[in-house]
N, C-alpha and C positions, 0 to 999 in steps of 0.2 A: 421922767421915766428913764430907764436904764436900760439898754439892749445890751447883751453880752453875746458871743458867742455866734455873730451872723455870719460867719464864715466869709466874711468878705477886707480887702485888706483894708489896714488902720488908710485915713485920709490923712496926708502929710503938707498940707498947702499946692501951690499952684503946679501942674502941671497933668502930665496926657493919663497916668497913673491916677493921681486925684480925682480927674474929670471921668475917666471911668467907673471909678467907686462909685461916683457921687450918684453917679448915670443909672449903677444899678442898685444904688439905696432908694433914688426915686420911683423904679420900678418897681422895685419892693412891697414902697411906699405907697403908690399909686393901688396897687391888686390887692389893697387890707379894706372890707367892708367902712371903717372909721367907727363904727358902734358894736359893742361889745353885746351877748346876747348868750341865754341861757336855755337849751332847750332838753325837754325832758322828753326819756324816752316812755314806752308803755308800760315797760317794768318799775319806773320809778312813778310813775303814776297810781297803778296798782298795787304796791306798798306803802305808799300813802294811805289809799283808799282801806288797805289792812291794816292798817297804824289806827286811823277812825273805830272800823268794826273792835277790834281789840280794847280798847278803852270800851264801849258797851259791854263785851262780855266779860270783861271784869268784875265791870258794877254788878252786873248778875250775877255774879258765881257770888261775891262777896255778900250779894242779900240771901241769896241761898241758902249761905253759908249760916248766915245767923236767923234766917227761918228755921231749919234743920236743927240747931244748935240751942234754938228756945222749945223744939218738937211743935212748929205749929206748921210744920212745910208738911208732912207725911199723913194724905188720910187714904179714906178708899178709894174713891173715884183715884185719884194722882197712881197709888198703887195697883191699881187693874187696869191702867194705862199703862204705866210701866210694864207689865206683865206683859199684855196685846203686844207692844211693839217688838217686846222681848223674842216671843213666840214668833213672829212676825221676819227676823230674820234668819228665823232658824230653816 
């Protein structure tokens, strides 16, 4: 592994300059959990959970689609349902 960029100065061999980097690379070193860990928040949880439902309503709209499109999706009952609910928000 690579660290760039620690803001702390290059180690140059022996001395009170050296011994101090080192001092605060260890402390550094020392305050890092050592395992690495991924955590999700609710948002990303429940865009999964959308990701799921979305795939179902595809499949649906796509049999729909070809009920409709053979005319075996449309009768009465289905249409005076339609209708009730229609009325129903008005």
């Amino acid at each position: 592994m690579k660290i760039e960029g620690t803001g702390l100065p290059p180690v140059g061999g022996p001395g009170k300059a050296s011994e101090a980097a080192a001092g605060r690379i260890k402390r550094a070193v020392d305050g890092l959990s050592g395992a690495d860990g991924l955590e999700l928040s609710a948002v990303a949880r429940a865009l999964a959970q959308l990701a799921l439902i979305n795939d179902v309503r595809e499949e649906l709209v796509e049999r729909l689609i070809a009920q409709i499109e053979a005319g075996e999706y449309l009768d009465e009952d289905k249409l005076r349902s339609a209708v009730l609910r229609m009325l129903g928000e008005i």
